[in-house]
Backbone of each chain as ProteinMPNN parsed JSONL, in Angstrom:
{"seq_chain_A": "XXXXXXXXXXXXXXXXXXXXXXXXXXXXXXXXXXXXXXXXXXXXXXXXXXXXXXXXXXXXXXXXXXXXXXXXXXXXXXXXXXXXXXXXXXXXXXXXXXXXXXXXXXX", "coords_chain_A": {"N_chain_A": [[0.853, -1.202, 0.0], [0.24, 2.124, -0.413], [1.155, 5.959, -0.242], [-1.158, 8.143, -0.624], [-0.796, 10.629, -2.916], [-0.818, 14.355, -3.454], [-1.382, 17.368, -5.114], [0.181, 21.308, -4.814], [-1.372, 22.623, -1.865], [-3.322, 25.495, -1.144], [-5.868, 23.25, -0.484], [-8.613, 21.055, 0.044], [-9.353, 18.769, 2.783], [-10.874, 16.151, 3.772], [-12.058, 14.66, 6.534], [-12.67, 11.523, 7.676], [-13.864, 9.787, 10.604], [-14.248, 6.549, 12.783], [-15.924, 3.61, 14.588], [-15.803, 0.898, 13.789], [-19.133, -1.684, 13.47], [-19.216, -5.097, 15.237], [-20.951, -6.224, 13.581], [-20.876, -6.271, 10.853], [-21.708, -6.88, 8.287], [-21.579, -6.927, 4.789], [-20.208, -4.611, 4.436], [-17.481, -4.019, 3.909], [-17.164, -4.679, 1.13], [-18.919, -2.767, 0.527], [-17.148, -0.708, 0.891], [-15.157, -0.948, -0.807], [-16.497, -0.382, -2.864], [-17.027, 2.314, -2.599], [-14.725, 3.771, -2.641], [-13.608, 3.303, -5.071], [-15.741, 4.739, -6.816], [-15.464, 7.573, -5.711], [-12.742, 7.99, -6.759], [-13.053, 8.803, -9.57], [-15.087, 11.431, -8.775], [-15.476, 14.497, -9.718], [-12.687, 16.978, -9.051], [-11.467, 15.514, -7.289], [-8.615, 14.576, -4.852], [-7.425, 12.429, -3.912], [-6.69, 9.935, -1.306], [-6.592, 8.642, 1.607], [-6.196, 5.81, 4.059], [-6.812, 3.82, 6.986], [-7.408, 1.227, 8.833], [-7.431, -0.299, 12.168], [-7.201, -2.924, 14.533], [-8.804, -2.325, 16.917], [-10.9, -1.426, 15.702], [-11.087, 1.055, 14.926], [-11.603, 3.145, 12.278], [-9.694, 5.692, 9.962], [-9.98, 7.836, 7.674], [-8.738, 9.909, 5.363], [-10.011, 12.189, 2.654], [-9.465, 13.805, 0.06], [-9.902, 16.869, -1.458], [-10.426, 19.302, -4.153], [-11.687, 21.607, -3.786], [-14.407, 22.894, -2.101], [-16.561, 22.477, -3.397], [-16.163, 20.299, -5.083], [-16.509, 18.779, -2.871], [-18.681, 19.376, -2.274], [-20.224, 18.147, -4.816], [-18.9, 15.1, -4.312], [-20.733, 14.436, -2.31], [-23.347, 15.304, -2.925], [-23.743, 12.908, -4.903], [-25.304, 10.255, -6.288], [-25.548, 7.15, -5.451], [-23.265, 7.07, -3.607], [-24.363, 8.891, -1.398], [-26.822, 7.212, -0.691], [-25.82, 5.001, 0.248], [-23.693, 5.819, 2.026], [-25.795, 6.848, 4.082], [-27.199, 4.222, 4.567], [-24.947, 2.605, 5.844], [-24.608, 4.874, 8.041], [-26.383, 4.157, 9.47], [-26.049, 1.342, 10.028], [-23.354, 0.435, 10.079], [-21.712, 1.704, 11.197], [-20.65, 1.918, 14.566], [-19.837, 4.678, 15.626], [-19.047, 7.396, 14.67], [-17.339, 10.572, 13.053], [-17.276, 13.295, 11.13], [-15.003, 15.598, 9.929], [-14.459, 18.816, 8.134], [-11.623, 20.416, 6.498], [-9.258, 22.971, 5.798], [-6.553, 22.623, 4.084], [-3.641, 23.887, 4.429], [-0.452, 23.535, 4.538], [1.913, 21.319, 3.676], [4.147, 18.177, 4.03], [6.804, 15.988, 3.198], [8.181, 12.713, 2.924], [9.581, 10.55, 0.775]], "CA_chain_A": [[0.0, 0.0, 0.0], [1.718, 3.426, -0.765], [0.302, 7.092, 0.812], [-1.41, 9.474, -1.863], [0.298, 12.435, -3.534], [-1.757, 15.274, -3.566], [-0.893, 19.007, -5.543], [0.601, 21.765, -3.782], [-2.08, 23.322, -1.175], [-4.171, 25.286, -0.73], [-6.958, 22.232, -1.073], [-9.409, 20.337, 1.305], [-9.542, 17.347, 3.716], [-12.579, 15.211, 4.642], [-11.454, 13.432, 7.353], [-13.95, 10.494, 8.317], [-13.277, 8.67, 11.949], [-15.401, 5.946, 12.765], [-16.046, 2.791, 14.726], [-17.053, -0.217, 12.75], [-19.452, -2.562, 14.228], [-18.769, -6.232, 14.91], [-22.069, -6.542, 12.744], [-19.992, -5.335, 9.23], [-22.138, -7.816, 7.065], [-21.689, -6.153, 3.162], [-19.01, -3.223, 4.837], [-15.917, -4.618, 3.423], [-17.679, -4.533, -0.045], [-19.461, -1.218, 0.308], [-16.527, 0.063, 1.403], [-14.037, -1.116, -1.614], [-16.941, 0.448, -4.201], [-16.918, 3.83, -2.699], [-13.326, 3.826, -2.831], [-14.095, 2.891, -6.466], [-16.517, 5.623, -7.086], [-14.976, 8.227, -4.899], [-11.681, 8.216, -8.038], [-14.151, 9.112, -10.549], [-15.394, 12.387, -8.613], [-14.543, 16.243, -10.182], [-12.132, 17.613, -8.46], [-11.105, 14.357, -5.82], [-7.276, 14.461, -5.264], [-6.492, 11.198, -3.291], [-7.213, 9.223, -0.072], [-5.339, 8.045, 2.711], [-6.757, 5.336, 4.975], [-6.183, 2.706, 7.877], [-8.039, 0.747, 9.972], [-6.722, -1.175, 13.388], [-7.701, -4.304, 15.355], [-9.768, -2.037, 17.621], [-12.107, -1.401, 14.876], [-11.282, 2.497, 14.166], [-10.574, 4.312, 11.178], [-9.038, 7.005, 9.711], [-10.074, 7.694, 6.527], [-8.549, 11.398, 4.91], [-9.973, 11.918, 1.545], [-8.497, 15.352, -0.563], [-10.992, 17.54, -2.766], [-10.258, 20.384, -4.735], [-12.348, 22.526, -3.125], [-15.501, 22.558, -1.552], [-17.664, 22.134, -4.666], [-15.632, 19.176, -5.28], [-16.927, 17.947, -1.652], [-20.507, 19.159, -2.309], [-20.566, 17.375, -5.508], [-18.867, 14.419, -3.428], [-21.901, 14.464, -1.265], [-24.34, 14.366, -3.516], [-23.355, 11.55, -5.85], [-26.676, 9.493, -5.279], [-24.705, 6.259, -4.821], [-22.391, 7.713, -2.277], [-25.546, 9.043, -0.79], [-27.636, 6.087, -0.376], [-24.505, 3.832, 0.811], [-23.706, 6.543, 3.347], [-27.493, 6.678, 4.635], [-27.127, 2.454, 5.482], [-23.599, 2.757, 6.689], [-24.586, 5.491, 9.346], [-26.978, 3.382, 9.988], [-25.847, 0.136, 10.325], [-21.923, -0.069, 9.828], [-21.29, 2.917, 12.474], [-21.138, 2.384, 16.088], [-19.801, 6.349, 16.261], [-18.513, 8.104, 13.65], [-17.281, 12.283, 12.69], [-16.62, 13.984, 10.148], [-14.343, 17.216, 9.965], [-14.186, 19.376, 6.943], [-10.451, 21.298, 6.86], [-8.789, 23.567, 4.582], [-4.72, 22.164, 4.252], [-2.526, 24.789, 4.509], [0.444, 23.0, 4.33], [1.919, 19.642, 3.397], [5.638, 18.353, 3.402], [6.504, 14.632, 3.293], [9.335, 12.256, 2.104], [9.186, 8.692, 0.152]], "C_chain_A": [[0.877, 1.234, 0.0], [0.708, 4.455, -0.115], [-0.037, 7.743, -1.019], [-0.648, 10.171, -2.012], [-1.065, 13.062, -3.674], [-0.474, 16.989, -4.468], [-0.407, 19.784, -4.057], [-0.923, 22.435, -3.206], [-1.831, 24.745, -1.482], [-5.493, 23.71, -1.679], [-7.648, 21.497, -0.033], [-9.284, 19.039, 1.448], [-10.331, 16.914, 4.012], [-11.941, 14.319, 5.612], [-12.841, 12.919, 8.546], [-13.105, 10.002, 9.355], [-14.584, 8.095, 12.227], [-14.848, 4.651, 13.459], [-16.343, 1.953, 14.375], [-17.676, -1.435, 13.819], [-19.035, -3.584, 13.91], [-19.945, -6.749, 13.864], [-21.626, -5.917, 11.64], [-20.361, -6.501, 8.617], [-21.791, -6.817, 5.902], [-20.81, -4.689, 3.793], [-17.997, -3.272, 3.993], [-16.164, -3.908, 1.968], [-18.506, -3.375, -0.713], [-18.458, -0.547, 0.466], [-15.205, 0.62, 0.14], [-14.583, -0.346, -2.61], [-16.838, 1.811, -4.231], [-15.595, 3.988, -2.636], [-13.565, 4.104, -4.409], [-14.226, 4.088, -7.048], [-15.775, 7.001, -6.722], [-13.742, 9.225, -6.035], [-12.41, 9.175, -9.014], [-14.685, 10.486, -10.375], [-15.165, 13.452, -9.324], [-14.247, 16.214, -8.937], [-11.399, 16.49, -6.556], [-9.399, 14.093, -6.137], [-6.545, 13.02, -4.808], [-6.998, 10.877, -2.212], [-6.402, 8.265, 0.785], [-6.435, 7.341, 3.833], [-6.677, 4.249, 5.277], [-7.401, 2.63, 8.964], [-7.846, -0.296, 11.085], [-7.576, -2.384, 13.522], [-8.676, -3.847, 16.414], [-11.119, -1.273, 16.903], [-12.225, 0.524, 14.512], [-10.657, 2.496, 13.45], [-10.621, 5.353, 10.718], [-9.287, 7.105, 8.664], [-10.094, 9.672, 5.841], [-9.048, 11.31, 3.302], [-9.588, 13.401, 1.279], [-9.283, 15.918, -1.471], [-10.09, 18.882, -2.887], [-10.218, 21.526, -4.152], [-13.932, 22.19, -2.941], [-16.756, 21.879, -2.388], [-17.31, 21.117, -4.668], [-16.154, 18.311, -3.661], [-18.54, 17.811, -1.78], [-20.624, 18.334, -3.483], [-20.397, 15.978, -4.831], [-20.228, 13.798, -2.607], [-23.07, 13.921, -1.521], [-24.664, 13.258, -4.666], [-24.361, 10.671, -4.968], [-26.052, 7.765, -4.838], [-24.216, 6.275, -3.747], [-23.696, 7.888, -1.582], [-26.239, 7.966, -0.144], [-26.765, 5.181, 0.816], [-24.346, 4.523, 2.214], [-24.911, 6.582, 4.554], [-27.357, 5.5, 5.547], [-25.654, 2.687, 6.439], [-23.683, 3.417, 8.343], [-25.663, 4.401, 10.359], [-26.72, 1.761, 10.689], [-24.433, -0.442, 10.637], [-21.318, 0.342, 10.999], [-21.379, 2.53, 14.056], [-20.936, 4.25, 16.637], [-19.389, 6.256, 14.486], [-18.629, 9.782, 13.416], [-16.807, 12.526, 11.663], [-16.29, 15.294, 10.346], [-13.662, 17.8, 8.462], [-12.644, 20.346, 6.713], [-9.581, 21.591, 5.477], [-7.189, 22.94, 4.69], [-4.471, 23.354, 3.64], [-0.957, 24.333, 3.864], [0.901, 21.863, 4.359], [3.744, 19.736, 2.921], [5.369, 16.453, 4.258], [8.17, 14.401, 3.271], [8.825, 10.715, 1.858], [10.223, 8.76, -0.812]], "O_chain_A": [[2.049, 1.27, 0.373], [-0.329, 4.087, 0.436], [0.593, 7.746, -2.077], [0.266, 10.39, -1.217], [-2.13, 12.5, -3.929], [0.695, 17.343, -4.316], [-0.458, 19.399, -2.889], [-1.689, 22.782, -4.106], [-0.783, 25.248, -1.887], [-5.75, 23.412, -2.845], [-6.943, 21.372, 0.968], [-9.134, 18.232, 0.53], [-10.772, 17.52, 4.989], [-11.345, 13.288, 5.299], [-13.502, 13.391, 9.471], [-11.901, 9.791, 9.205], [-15.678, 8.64, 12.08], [-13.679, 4.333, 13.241], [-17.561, 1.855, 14.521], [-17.025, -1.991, 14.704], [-18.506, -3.725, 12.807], [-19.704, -7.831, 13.328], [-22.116, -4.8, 11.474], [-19.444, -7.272, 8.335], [-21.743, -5.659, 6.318], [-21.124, -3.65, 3.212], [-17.764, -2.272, 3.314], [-15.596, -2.873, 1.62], [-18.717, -3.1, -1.895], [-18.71, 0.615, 0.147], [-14.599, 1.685, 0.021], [-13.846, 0.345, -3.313], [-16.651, 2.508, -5.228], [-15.606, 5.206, -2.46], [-13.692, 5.265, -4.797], [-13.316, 4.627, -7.678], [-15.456, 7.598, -7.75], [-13.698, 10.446, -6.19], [-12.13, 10.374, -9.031], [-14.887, 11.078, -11.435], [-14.064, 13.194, -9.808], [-14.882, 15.778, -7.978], [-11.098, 16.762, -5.393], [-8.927, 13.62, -7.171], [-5.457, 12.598, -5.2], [-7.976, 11.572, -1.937], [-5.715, 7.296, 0.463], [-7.314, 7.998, 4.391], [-6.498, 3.395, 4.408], [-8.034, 3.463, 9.613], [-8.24, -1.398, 10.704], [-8.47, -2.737, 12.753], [-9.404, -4.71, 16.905], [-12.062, -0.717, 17.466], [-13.183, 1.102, 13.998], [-9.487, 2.113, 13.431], [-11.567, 6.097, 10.976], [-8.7, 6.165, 8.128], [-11.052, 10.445, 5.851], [-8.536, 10.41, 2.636], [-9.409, 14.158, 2.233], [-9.332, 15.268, -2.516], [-9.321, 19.372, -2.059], [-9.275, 22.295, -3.961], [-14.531, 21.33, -3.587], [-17.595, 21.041, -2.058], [-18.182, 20.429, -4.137], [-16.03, 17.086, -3.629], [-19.33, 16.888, -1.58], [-21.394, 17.432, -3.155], [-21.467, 15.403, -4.629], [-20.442, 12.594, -2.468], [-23.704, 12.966, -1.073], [-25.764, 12.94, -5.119], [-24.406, 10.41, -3.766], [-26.296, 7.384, -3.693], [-24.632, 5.548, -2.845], [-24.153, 6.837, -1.132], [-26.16, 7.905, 1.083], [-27.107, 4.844, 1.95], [-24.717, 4.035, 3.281], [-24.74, 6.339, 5.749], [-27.367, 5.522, 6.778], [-25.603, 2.911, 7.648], [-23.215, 2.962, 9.387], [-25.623, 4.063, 11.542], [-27.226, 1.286, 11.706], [-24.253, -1.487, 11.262], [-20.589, -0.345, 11.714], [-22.341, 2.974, 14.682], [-21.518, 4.877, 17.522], [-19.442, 5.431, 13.573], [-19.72, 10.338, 13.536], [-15.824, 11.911, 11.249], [-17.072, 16.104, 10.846], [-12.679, 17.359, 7.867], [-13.046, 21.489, 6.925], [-9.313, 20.869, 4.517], [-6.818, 22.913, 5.863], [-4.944, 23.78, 2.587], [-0.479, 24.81, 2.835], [0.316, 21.124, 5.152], [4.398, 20.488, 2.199], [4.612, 15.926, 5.073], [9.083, 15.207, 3.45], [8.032, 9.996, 2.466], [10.446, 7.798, -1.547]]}, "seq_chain_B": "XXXXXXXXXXXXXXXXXXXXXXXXXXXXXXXXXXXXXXXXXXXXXXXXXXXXXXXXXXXXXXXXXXXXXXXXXXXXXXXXXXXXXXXXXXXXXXXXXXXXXXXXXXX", "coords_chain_B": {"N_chain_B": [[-11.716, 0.718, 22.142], [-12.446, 4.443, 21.752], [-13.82, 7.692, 19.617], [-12.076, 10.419, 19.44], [-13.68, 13.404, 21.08], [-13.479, 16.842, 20.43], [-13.665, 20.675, 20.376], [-16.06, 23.037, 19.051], [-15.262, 24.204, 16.267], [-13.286, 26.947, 15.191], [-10.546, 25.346, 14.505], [-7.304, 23.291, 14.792], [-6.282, 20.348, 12.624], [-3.431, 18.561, 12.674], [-2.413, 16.13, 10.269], [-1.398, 13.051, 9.582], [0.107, 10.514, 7.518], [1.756, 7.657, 6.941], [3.777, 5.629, 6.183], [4.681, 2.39, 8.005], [7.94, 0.947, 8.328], [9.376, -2.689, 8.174], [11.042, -3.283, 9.622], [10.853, -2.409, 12.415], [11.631, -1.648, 15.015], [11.49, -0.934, 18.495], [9.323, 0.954, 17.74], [6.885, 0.858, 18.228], [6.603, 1.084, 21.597], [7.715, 3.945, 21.392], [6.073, 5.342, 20.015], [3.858, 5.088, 21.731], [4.497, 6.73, 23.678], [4.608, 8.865, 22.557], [2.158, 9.355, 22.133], [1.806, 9.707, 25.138], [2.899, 12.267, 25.894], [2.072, 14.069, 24.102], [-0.072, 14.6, 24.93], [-0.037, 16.206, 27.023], [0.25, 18.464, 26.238], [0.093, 22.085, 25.352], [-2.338, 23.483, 24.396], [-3.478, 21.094, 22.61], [-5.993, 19.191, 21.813], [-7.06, 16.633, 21.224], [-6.958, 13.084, 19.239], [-7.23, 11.092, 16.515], [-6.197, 7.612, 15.764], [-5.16, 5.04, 12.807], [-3.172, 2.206, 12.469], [-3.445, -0.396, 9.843], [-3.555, -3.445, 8.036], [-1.886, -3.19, 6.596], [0.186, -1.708, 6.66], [-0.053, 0.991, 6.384], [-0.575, 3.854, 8.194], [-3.093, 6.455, 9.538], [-2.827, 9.346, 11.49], [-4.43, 11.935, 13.101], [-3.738, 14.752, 14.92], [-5.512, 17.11, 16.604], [-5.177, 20.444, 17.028], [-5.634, 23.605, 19.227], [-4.586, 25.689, 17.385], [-1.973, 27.571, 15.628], [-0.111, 28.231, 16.952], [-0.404, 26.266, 19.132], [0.344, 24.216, 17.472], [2.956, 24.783, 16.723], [4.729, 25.135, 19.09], [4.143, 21.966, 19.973], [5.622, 20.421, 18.145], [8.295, 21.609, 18.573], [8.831, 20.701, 20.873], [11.316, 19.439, 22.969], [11.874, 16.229, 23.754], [9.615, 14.976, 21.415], [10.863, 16.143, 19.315], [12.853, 14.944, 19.018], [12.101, 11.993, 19.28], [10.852, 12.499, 17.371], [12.645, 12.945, 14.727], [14.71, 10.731, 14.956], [12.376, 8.621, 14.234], [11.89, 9.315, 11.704], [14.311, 9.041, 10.292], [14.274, 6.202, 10.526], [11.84, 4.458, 10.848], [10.24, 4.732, 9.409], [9.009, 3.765, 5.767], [8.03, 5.871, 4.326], [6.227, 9.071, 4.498], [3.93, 11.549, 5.346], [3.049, 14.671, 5.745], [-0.021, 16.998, 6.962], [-1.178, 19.951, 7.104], [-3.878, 21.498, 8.304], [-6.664, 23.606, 9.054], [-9.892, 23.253, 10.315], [-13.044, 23.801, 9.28], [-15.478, 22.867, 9.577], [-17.285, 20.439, 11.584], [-19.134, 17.439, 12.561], [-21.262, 14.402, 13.437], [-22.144, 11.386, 14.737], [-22.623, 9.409, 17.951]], "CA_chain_B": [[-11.238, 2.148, 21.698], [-13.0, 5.394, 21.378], [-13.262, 8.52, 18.852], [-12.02, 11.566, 20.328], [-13.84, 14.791, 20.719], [-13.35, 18.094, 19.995], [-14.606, 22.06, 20.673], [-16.535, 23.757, 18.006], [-14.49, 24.514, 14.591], [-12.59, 26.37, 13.897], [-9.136, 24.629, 15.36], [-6.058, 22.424, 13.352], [-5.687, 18.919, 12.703], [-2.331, 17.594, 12.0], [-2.496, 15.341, 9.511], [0.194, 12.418, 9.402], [0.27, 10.057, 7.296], [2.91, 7.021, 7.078], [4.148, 3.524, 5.945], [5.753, 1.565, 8.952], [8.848, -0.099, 7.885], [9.242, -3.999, 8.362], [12.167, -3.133, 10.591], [9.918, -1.676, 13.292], [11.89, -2.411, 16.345], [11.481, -0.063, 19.112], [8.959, 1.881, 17.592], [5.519, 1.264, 19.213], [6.939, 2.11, 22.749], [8.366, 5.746, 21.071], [4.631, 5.751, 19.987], [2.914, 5.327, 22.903], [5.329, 7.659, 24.721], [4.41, 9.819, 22.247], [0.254, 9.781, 22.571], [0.943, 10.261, 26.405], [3.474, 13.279, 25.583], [1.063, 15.331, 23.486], [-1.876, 14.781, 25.642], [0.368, 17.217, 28.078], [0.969, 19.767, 24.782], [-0.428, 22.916, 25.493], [-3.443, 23.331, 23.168], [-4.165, 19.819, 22.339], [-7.662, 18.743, 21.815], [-7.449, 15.007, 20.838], [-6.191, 13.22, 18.456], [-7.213, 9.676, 16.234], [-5.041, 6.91, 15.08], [-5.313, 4.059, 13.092], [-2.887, 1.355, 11.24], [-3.602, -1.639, 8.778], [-2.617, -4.535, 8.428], [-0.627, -2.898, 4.897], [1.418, -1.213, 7.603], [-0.195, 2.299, 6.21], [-1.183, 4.897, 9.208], [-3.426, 7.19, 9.403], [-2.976, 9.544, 12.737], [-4.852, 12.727, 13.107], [-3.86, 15.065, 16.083], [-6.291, 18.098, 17.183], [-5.004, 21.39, 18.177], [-6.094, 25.085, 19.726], [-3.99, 27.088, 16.721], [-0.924, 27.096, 15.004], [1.007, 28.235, 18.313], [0.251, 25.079, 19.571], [1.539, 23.257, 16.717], [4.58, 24.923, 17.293], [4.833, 24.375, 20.676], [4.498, 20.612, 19.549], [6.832, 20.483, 17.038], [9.421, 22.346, 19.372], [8.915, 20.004, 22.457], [12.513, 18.392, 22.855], [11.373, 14.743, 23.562], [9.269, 14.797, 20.479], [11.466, 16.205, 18.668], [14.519, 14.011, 19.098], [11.752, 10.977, 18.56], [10.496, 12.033, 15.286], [13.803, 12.565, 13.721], [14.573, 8.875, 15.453], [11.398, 7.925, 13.185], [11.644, 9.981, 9.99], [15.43, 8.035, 9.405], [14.776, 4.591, 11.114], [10.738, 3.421, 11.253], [9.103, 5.248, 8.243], [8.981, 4.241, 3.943], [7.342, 7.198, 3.539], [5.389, 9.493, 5.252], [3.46, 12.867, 4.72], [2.569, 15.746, 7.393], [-0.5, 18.012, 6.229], [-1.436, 21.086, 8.276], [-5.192, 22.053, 8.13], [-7.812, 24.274, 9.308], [-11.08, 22.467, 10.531], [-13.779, 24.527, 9.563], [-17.011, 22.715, 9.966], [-17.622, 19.111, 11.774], [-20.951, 16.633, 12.419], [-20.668, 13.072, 13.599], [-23.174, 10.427, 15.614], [-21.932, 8.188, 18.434]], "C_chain_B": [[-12.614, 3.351, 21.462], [-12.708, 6.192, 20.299], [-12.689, 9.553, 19.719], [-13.1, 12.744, 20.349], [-13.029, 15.744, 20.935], [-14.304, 19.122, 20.156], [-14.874, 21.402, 19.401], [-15.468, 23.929, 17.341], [-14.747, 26.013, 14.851], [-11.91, 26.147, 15.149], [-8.505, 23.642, 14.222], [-6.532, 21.223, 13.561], [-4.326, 19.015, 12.056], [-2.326, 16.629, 11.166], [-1.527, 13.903, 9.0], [-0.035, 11.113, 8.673], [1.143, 9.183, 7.021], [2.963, 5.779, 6.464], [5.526, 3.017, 6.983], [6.664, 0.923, 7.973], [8.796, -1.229, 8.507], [9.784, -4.014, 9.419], [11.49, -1.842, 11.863], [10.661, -1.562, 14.561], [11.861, -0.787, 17.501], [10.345, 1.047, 18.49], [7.644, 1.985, 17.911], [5.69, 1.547, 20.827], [7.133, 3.119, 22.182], [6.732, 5.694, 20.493], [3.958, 5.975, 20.536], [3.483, 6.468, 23.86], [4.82, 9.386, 24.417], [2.856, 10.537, 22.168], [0.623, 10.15, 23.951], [1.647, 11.537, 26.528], [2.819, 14.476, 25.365], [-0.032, 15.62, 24.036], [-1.347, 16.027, 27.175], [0.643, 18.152, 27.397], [0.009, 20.944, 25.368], [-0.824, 22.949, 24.496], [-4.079, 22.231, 22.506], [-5.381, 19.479, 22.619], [-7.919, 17.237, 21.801], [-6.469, 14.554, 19.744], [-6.873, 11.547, 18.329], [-6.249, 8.584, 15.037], [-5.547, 5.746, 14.639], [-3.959, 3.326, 12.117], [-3.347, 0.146, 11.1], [-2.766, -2.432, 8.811], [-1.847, -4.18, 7.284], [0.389, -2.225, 5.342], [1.187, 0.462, 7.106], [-0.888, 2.814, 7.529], [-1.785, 5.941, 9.043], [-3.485, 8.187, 10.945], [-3.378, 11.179, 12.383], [-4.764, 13.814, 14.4], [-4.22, 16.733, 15.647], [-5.49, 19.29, 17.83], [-5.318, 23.071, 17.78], [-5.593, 25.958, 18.02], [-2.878, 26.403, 16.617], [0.217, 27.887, 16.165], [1.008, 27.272, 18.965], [0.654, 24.072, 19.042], [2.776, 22.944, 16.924], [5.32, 24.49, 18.145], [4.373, 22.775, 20.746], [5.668, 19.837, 18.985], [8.075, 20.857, 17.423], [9.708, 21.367, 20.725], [10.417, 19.234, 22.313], [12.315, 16.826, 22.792], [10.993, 14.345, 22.024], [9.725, 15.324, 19.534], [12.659, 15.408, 17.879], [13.757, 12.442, 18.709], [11.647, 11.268, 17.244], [11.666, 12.284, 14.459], [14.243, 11.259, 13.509], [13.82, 8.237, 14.162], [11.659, 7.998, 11.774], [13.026, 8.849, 9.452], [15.243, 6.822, 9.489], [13.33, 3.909, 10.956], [9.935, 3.993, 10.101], [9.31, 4.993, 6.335], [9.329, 4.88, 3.563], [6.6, 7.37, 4.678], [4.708, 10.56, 4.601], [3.158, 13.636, 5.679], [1.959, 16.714, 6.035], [-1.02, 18.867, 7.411], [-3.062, 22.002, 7.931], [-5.885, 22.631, 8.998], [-9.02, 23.692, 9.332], [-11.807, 23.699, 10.574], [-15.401, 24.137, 9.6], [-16.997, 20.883, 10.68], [-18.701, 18.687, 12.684], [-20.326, 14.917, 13.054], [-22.17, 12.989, 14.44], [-22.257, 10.133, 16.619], [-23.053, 8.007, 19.901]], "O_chain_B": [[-13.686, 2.961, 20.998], [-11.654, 5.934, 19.719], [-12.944, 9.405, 20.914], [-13.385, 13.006, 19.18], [-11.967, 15.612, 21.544], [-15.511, 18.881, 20.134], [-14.539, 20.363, 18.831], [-14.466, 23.754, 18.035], [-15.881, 26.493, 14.819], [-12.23, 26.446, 16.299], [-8.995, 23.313, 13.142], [-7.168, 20.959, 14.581], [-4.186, 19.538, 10.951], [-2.018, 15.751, 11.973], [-0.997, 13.961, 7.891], [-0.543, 10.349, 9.494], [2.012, 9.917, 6.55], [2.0, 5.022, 6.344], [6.743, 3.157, 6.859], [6.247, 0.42, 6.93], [8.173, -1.141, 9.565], [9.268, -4.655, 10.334], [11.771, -0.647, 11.958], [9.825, -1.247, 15.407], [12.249, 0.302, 17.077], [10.596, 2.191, 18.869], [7.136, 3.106, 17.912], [4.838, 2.286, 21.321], [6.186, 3.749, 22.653], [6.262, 6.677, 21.065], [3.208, 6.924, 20.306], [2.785, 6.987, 24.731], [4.681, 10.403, 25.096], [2.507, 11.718, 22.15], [-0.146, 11.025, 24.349], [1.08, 12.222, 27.38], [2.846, 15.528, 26.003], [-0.811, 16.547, 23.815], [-2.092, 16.496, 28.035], [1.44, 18.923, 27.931], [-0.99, 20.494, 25.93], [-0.154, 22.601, 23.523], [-5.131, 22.386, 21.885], [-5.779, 19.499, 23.784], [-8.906, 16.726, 22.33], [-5.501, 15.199, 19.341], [-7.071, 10.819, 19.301], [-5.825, 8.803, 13.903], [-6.271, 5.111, 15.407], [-3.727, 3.882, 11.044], [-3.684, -0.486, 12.102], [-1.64, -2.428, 9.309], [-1.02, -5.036, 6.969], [1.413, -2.061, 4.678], [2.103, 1.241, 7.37], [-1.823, 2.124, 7.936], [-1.163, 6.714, 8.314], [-4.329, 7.711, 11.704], [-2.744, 11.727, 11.482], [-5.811, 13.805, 15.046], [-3.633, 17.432, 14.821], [-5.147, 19.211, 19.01], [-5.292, 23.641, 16.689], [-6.361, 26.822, 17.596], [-2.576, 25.299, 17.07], [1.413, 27.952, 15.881], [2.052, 26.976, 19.546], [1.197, 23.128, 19.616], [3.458, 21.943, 17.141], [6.279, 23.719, 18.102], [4.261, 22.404, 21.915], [6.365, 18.904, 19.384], [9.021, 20.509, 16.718], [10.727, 21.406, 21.413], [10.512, 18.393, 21.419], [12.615, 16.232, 21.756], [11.728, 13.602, 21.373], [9.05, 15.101, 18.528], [13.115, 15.324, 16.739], [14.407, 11.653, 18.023], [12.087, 10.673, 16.26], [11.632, 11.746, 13.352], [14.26, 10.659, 12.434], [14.364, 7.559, 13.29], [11.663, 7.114, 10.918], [12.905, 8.046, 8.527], [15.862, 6.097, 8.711], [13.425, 2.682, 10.912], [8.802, 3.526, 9.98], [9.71, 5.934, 5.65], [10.293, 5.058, 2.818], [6.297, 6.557, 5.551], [4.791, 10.63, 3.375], [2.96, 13.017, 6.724], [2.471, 17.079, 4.977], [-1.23, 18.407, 8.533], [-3.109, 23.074, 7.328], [-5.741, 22.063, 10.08], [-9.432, 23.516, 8.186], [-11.589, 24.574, 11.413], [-16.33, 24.944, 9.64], [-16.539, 20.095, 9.853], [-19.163, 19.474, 13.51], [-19.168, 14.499, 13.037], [-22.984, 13.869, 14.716], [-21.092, 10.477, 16.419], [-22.893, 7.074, 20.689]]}, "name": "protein", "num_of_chains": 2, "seq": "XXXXXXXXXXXXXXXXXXXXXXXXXXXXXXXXXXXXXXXXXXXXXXXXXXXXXXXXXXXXXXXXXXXXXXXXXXXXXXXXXXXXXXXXXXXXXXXXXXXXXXXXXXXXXXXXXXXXXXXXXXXXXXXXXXXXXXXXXXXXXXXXXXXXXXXXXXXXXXXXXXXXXXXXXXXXXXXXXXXXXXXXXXXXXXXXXXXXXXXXXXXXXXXXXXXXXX"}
């Protein structure tokens, strides 16, 4: 598995955190399509994400800019999937919307 | 495990992304040393972590403003680890520096 590249900033962060229940019937598989789908967006730069043995994850995805999140959003697929998920996949889960400022790495 | 909270928006996340190396040795003690480190940072809000079994990380730490970044980033301890890290326990990594300006969640 390798980390995303993203452009230089300014550009936005979605960063999902979430508990998955031990009840993750069809998760795995909902989870690999919106990945899938997610590529495909306007304006989607990349996605960084890990999930432990205590059942959280981290999931950063990278938009353009905000439009690029509201379109994001409402992609009726994404939509729907999200809907069951909160519902059923979630024991918690947040989302935090954040502008990146700055970004420095090495690989 | 839990998520963390967080005030109201606005406030930073840190953004860190990583790939453990195979050659890990010593480096989940200097990890844990380092969650109970920052939780004494002036300005710290929280902070969530997860890795995979692909050895990618996703760790997200919470804080007041970009003075208490600093005053993170400056702490001697954690300083002298993450250089430790950056040559000896990391692929690759990435550090992004964002602005949280809106977040929502269940739990």
């Amino acid at each position: 598995m390798e980390l995303t590249t993203t452009p230089e900033p300014p550009y936005y962060a979605v960063i999902f955190t979430s508990v998955l229940s031990p009840d993750d019937e069809g998760y795995h598989e909902a989870a690999e399509r919106m990945f899938e789908l997610v590529r495909a967006a306007p304006g989607f730069l990349g996605v960084d994400s890990a999930r432990g043995e205590d059942r959280v994850g981290v999931t950063v995805s990278y938009f353009r800019d905000e439009v690029a999140i509201a379109g994001w959003r409402e992609e009726p697929e994404h939509a729907a999937t999200r809907e069951k998920g909160r519902a059923r996949w979630y024991d918690a889960f947040e989302v935090r919307v954040a502008r990146v400022e700055r970004a420095y790495g090495s690989r």
